[in-house]
ROKOLLUM-293362 format. One record per residue: x, y, z of N, C-alpha, C in turn; residue in one letter. Coordinates in steps of 0.2 Angstrom, whole numbers, plus 5000, padded with zeros to 4 digits. Layout:
BEGIN
XYZXYZXYZA;...
This chain:
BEGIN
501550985030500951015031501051095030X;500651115026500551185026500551235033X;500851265032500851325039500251345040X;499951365046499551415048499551475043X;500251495043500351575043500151565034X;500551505030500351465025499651475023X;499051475026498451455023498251515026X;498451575029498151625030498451675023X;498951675021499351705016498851675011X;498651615007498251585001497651615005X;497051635011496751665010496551725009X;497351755011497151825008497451855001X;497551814998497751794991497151794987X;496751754990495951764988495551834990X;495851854993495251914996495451974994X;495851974989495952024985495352054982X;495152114983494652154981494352144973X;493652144974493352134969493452144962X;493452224964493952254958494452224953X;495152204956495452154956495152104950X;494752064952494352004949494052014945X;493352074946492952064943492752054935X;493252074930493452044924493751984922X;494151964927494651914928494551844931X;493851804931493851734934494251704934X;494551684927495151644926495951674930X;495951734931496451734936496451724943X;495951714945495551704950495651634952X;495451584947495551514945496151494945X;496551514944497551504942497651544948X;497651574956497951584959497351534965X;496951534965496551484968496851434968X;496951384961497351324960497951304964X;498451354963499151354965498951344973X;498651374975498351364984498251304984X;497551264983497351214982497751164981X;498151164977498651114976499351094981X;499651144985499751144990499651124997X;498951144997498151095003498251034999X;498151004994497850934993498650914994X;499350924991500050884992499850865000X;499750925004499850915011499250885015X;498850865011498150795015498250745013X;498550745006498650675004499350635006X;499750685009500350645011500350615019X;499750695023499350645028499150565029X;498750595023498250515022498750465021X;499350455019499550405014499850385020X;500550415025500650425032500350375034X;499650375038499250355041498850305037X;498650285034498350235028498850165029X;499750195029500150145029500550135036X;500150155043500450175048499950185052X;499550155055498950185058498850175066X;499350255066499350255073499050345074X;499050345082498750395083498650455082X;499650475082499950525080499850535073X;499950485069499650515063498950515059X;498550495063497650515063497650585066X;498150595070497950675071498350735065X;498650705062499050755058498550755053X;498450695049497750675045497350705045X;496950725053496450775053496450825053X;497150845055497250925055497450955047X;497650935044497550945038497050935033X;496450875035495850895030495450945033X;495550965040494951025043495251095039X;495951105037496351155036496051135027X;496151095023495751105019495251115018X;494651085021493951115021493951175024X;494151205027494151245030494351315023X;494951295019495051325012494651345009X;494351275008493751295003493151315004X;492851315009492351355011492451435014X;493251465015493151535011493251535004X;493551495002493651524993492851514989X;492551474992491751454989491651534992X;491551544999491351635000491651684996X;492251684994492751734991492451744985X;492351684981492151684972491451684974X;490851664978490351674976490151784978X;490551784982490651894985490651894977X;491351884973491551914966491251894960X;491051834960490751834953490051804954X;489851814950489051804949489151724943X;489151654946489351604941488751634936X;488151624935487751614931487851684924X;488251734927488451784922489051774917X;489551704920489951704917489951674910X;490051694905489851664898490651614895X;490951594899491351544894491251474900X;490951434894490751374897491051334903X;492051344900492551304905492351324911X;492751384910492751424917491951414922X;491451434919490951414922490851334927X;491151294923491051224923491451224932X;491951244929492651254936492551284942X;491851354940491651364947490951334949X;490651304947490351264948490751204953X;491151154950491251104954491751144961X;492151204958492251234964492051234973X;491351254969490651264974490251204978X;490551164974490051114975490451074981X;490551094989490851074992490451014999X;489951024998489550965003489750995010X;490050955014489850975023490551015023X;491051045022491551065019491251155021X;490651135019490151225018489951225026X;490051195029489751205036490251265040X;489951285047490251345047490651315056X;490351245056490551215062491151165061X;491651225065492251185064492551105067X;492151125077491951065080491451015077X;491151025073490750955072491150935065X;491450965061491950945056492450885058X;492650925064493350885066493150815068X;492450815073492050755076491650715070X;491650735064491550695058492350665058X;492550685054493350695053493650635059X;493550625065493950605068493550525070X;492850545067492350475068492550415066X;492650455055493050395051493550375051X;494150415052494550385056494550325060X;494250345064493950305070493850235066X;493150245062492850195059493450145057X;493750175052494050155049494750095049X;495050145054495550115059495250055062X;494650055068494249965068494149935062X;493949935054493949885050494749865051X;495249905047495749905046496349855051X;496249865059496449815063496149765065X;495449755062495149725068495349635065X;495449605071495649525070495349475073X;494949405070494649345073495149315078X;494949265082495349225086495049155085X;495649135078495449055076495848995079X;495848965081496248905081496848945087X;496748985092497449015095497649075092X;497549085087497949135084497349195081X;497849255081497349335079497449315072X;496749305066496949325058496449375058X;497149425054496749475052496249455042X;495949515044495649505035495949495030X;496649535030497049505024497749535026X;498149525023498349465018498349395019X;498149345015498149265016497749265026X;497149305026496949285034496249255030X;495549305033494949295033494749285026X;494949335024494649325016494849265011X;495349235015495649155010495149125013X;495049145018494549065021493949065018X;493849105018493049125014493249115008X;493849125003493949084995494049024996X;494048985000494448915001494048865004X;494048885008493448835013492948815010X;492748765011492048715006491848685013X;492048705023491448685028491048735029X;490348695029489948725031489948775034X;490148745044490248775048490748825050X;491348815046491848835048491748925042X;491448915038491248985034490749005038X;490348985042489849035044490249045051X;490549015054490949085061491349105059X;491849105053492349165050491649225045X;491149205043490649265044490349295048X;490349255054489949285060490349335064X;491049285066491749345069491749405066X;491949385060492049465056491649515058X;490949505057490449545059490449585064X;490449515070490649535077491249615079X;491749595074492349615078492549695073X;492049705067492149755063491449795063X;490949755060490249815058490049825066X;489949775068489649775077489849835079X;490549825079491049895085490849955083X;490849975076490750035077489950055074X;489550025075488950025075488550115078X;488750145083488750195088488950245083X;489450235082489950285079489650295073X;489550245067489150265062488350275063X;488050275067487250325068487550405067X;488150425074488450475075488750505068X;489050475064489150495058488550515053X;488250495054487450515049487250565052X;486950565058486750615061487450705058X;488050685062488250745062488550765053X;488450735048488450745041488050775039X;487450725041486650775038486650855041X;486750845048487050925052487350975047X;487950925047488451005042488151005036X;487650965031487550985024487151025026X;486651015032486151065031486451155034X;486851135036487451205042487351235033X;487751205028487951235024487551255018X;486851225018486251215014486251285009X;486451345013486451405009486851405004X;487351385004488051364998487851314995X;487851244997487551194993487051164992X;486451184994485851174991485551104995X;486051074997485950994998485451005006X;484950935006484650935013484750855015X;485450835012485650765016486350745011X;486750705015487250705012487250655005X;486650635005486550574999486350604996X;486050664995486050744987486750754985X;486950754991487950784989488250714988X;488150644988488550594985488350584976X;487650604976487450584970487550664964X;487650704966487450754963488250754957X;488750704958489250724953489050684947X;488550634946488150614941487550634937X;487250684941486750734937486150694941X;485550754939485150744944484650684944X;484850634936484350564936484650514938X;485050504942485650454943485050414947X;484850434955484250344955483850324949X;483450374946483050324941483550284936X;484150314933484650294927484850234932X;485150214937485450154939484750114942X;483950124943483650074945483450044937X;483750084932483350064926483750014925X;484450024924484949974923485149934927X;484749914932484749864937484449804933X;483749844931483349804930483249784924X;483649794917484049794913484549724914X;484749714920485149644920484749584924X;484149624929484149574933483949494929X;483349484924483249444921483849394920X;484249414919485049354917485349344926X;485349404928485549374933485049344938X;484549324938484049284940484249214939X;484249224933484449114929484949124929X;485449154933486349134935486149124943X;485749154947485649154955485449084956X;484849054951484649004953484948934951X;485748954946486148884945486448864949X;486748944953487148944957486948884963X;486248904963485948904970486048804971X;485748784963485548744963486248674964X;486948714961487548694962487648694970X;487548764973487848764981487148684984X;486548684984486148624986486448564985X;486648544979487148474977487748494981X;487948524984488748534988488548524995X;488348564997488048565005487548545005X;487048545001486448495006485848525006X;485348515002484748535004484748565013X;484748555018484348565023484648625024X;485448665021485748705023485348765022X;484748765016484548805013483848845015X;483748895015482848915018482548925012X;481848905013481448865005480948925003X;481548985007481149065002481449064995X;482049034995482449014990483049054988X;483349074995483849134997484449064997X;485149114995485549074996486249095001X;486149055006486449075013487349105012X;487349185014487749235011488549205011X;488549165015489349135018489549075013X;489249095010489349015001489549034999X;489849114996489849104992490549134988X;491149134993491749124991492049204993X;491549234997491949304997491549315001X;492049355008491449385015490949415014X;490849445007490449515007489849495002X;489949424998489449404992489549454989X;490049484988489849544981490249494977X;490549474975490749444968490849374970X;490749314967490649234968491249204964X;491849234960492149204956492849124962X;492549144970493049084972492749014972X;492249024969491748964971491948914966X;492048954960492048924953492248864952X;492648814956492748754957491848714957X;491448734961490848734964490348714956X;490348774954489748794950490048784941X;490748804940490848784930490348714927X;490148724925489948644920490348604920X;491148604917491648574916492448594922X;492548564921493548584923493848614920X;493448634914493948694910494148764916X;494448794918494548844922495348894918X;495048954919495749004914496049034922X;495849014929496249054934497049024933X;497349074933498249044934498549074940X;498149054945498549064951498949014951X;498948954951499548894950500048894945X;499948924942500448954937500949034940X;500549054943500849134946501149114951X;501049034956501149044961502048994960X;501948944956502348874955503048924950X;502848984946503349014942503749064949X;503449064954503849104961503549184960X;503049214953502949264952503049304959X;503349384958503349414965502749464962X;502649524967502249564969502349604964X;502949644963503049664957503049644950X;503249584950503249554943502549554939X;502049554945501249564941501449614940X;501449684944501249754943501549754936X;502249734932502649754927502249704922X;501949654925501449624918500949674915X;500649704921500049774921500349804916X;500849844918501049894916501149874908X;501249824906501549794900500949814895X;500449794899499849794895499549864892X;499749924897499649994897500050014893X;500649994890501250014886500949974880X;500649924879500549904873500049944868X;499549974873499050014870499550084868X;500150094868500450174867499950214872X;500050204880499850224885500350234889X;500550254895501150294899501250214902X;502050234903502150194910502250204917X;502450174922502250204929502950254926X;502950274931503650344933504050294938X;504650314939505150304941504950314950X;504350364950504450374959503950314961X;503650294954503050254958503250204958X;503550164957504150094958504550094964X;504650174967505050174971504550184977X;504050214977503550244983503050194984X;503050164979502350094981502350084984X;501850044989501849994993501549914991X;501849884988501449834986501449754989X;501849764995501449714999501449735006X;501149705012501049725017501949735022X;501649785024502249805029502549785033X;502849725036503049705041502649735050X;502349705053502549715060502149795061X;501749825055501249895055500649865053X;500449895058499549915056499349965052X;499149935045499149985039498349955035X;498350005030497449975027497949955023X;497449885021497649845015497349835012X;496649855010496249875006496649914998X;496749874993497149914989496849984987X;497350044985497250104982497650124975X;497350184974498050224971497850304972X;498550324971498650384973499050434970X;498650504970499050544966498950604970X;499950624970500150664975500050734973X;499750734966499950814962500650854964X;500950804961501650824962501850794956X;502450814951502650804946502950734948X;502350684944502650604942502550554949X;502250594955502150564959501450514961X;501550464959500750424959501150354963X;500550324966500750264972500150244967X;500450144973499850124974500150074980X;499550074985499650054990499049984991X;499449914994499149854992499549814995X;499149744999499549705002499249644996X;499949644994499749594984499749524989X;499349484985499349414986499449384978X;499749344977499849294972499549264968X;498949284966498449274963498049294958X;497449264953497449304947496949344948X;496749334956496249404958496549444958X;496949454962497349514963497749544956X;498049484952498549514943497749564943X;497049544945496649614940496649654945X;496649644951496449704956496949754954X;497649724950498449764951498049824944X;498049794938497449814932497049854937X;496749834938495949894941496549954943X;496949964948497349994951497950044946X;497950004942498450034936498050074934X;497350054932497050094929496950194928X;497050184939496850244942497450284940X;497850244941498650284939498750294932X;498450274926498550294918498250354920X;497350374922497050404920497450474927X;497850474932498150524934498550544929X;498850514925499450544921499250574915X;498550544915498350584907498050644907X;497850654913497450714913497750764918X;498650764921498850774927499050854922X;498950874915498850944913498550984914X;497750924916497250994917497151064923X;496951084924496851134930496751084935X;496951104941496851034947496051024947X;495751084947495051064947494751024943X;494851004938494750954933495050874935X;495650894939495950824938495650774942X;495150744939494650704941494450664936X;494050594935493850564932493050614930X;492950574925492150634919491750614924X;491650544929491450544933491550484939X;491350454946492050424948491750344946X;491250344943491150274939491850284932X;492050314930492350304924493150294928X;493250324933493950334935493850254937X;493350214940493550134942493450094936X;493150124929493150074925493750074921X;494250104920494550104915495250034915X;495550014923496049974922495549904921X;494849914922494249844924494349834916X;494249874912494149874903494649834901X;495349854905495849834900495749734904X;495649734911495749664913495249644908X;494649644904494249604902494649594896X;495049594893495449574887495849524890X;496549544896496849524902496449454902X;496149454905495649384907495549334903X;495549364895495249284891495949254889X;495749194888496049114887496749144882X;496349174876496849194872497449234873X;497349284878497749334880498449294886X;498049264889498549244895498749174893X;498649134886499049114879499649144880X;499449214877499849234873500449254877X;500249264885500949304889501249234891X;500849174890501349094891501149084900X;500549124901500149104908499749024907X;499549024902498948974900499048914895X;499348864896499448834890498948774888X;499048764884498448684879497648724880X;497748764879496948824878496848794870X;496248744871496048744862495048794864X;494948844858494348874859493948824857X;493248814862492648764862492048804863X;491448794860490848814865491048784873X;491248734873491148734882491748784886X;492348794881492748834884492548904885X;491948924878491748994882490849014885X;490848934888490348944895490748944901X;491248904901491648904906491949004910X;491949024903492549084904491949134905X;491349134900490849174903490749184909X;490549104911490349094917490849134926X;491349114922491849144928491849234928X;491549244921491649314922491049344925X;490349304924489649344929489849314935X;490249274937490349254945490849344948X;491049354943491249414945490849474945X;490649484938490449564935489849564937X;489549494934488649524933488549514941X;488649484946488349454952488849504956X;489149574955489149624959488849654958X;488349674952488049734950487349754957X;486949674958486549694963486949734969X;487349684971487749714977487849774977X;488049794972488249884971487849924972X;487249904970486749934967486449954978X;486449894980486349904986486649974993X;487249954992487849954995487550054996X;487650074989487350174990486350184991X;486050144990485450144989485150124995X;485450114999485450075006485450145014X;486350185010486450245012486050305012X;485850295003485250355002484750375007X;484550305009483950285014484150305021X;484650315023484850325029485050385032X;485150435025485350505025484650535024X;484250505019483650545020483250535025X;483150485031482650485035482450395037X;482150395028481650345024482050275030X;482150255031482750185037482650235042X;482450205049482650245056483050195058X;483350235062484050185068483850135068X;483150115070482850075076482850005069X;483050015064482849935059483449965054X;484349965054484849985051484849925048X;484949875053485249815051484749765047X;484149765049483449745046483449735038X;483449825037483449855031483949835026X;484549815029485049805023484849715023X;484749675026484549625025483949605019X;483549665021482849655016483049685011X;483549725008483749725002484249684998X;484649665004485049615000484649545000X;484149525002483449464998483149494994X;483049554994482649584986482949594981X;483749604981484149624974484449554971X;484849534978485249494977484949404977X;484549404981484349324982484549304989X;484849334994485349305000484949325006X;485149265009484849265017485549275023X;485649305028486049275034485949205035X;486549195035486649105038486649105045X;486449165051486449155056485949215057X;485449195064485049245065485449295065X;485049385065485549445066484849485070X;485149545072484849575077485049645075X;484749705079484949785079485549795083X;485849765088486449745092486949745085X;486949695079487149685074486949755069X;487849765065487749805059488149785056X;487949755050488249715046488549765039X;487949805038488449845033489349865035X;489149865041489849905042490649855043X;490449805042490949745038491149765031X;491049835028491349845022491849895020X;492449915019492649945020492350005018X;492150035013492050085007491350115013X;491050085019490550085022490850095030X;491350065031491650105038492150165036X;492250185031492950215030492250285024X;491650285026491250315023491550335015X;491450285011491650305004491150294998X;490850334994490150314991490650264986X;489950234984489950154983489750144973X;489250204973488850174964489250174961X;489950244962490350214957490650154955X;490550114956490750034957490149994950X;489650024953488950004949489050034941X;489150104942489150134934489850104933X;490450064934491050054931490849984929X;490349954931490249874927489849884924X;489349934924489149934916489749974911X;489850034913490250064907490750044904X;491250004910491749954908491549924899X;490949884900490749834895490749884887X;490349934889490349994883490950004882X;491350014886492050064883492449984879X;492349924883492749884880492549864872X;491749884871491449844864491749884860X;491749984861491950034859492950014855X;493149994861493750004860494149924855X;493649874856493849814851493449844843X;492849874844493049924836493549944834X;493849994837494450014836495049984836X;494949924837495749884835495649834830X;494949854827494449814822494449714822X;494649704828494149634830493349604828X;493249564826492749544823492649464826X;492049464830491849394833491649414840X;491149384843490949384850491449424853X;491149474857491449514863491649504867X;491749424869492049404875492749374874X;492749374867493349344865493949394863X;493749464862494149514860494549534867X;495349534865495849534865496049624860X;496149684868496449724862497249734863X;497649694865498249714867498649724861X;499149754861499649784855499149834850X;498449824853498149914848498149954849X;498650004846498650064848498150114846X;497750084840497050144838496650144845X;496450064846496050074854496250114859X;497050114859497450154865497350224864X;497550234858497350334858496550324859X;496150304856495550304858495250324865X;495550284868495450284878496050344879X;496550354876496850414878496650484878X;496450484873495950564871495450564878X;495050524878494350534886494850554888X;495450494893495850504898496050584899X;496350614896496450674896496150734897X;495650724894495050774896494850774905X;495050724908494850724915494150734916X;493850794921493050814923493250864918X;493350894914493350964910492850964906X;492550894904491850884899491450874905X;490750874904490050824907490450764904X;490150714911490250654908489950614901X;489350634902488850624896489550634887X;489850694888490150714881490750654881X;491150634887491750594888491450524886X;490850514887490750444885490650424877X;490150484877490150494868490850484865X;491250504867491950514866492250434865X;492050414868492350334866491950274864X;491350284866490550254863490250274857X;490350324855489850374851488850364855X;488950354861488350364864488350404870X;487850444870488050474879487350454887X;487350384884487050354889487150304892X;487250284900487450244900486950164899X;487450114897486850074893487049994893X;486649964900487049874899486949834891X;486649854886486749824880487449784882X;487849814879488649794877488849724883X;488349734890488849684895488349614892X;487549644891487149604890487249554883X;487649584880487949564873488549514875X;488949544878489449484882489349454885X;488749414887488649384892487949334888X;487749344879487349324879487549234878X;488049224875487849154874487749124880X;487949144887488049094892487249124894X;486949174893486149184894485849134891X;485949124885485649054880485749004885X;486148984887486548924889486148904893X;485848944899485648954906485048954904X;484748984899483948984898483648894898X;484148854893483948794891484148754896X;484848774902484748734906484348724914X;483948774913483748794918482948824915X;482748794910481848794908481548774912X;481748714915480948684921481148714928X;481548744930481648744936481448814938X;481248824942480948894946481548934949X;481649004944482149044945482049094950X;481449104956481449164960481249144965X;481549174970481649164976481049234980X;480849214988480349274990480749294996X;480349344998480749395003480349425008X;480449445014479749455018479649545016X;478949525019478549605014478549655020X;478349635025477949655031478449735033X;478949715036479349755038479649825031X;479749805025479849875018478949905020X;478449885021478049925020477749965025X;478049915031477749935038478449995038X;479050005035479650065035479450135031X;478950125026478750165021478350185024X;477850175028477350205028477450245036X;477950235038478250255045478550315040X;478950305035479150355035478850425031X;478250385025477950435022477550495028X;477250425034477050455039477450525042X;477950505043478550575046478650635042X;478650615034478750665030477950715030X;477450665029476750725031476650755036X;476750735043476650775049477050795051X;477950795050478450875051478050925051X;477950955044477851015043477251045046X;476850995050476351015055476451005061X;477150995064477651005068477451065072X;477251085077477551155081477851165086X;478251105088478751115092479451075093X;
């Protein structure tokens, strides 16, 4: 960690006389950087510590170096706004640099104790998802590896998936329940503490603002954009879980009870697939990965095979050696996969308790992903080294897994054998790909748009748990499989949602994923349906995607997607194109059947009008 005496020297380094500067932003920028990069080595080695070791000692080391960071940056935000006048400066980079400079969120607050009491809450939060464990059968299973989360892949009772989703609940969003009201409230505090610097009057301005200011209307448009197709997928679905478990299991709103559906969270339905394919064609090669003894690393080196084929980097020699890629022995560590970049020459992890599966071979992809796009852009100025936006930095290893995924590709690696191409083999493979892609987009969609509402007011305390239910019957189609109550918060069964992480970038990477992969089987000039393009071994595609990569946040993301799309909007065409013939499929086998399900009204309007109500009479407030 940085020294005290350390972080006093870097800010008096900045507070070099105007004089000094005033011609000079860029050198300003280059001894700022060198500071900054010495702060982040020192919080991300905290975090990484603690992430893979989660004890007390080191949540407090954790803290004390991200308050010594923010605490950085909001003098150097004071020091550069004292010297320079941004709006006078005429070279677009440099402007660009101090812009995102500035743009520090509760970081601007000037209250160290409620920083630290933010600071110490997710933790807090975080540490209860991370540990927390059901009592099955005698024994503590945790979430993962091979605990909760396989029983919700695996299990086809009834009963036995609705108290492994009731537990969890219990023993994870329930607990800290308290703790996140206390984290909204003391965040909205420090945005507003700092409102003079960043402009923001809830922390849900300062989540969305790295995507520019139409980001709710752009993601309610491209919801609505898929919902149509995923309506006549909800309802097959529905219609398959009723033939498995039983009409009576079902409420005749026409929701389908959250615990069906192969995953705790209903965000992606691909473990069901047994359930719901038309035929027994199936391309999962877990039995394959598992019967050939594949290890943990032997996936990552398939990954990595696939980044090398495009004429794209390989890991480094430390990230082989500093991984974590399966669970620790006998530590309580998050398992929640990451990846990590130390800003240190060649130092990139990725931390993950791998299971044997061909979910995880893409989560290992998604994960690689993040580590290409540190390497490519690990020249720019630290302040850049960021994705164009953080939907792009999760789309890029998802892009390469859609190639990864088809029949012909995991052929070619001798994962997949007696693969003949059928129309039925590419409903099967569509199919298993919306049990994934398309039937997270509501979920995602939810997941920030949920929070928005709770940072601005619009949701009070008193109906948390209410609300998140009345959105997920509106977006998604899904009911609780067991009554819930305000006692109950379920959101907070998510990690990205105890461990406070926003969420849409999730949402714009499964659209953009689609774009970037039509874009880039151009470029390896493939010709035939989208779902069947395979770009391994092109390297026109690979320079293609490496050019963006490189660029980091140094462009708006609008120019970075032009960049590989020749469009600068984002736009489900491309996924909607992937996914037409199995729309065809679906429209024909599902003509006479009633595709929508209803949801109660009473309680969104009776919330609206409480809060329009609040938003008129504040300002006539006198006390």
């Amino acid at each position: 960690m940085i020294s005290a005496k350390g972080l006093v020297l870097a800010l008096l380094l900045l507070g070099l006389s105007g004089q000094t500067y005033a011609l000079q932003p860029e050198k300003w920028l280059e001894e700022f950087s060198e500071s900054l990069r010495k702060l982040y080595q020192s919080s991300i080695k905290t975090m990484w510590d603690y992430e893979t070791d989660l004890t007390d000692a080191n949540q407090e080391k954790m803290v004390e170096a991200e308050l010594q960071l923010m605490d950085f940056q909001k003098r150097a935000v004071e020091n550069a706004t004292k010297l320079f006048n941004i709006s006078d400066i005429t070279n677009a980079t440099t402007k660009r640099a101090f812009v995102f400079i500035t743009n520090i969120g509760t970081s601007a607050s000037t209250d160290t104790k409620k920083l630290e009491k933010i600071a110490n809450i997710v933790a807090s939060m975080g540490k209860v998802y991370s540990s927390a464990k059901v009592k099955l059968n005698n024994k503590d299973v945790p979430l993962q590896p091979y605990g909760l989360t396989s029983i919700m892949a695996k299990s086809r009772d009834y009963m036995e998936l609705q108290n492994v989703w009731k537990s969890w609940r219990d023993v994870s969003g329930k607990v800290i329940r308290k703790d996140f009201i206390d984290w909204i409230k003391l965040s909205n505090e420090a945005i507003k503490d700092g409102k003079s610097i960043s402009g923001y009057d809830d922390l849900g301005q300062f989540w969305r603002s790295v995507y520019g200011p139409d980001l709710k209307k752009d993601v309610e448009k491209l919801l609505k954009q898929i919902m149509p197709l995923y309506k006549l997928f909800h309802a097959y679905v529905r219609r398959k879980l009723k033939a498995k478990y039983g009409q009576e299991h079902f409420p005749s709103s026409g929701t389908i009870p959250a615990h069906l559906l192969g995953n705790m969270w209903a965000q992606e339905w691909n473990n069901i697939k047994d359930i719901v394919l038309p035929t027994n064609l199936s391309f999962d090669v877990t039995d394959t990965l598992q019967q050939r003894n594949y290890t943990a690393e032997q996936m990552f080196k398939l990954s990595e095979g696939f980044f090398k084929s495009l004429g794209l980097k390989a890991m480094t020699k430390t990230f082989w050696e500093k991984s974590i890629l399966t669970k620790i022995p006998d530590k309580t560590m998050v398992c929640h996969a990451s990846a990590w970049d130390f800003f240190k020459k060649d130092d990139y992890r990725i931390k993950m308790c791998t299971e044997i599966t061909m979910e995880d071979l893409i989560v290992i992809h998604h994960e690689m992903g993040h580590i290409q796009y540190y390497q490519q852009y690990a020249d720019q100025p630290i302040y850049f080294r960021e994705g164009a936006n953080p939907g792009f930095h999760e789309a890029v290893g998802d892009t390469l897994a859609l190639s990864v995924s088809t029949p012909e590709h995991l052929k070619k690696i001798g994962l997949l054998k007696n693969f003949i191409q059928s129309k039925e083999s590419s409903i099967n493979f569509l199919m298993m790909g919306a049990l994934e892609k398309l039937v997270f987009l509501p979920y995602s969609y939810i997941v920030d748009t949920y929070r928005w509402k709770l940072f601005s007011g619009e949701i009070p305390v008193s109906e948390y748990n209410e609300a998140w239910w009345d959105m997920r019957c509106q977006y998604q189609g899904l009911s609780a499989p067991v009554s819930r109550t305000e006692e109950d918060f379920d959101p907070g069964s998510k990690m990205h949602i105890a461990n406070a992480i926003p969420y849409i970038r999730y949402f714009v990477s499964h659209i953009i994923q689609f774009q970037f992969h039509e874009a880039l089987c151009k470029a390896a000039h493939f010709t035939g349906e989208l779902h069947k393009c395979d770009i391994y071994n092109s390297t026109e595609a690979g320079e293609k995607m490496e050019a963006m990569l490189k660029l980091g946040s140094s462009l708006p993301w609008p120019e970075a997607l032009h960049q590989v799309t020749g469009s600068s909007k984002i736009d489900a065409t491309p996924m909607l194109n992937y996914f037409k013939p199995l729309e065809d499929w679906l429209k024909n086998e599902m003509k006479n059947e009633d595709i929508n399900w209803k949801c109660p009204k009473k309680s969104q309007i009776s919330r609206m009008i409480s809060y329009l109500t609040k938003e008129l009479l504040d300002p006539l407030s006198l006390g």
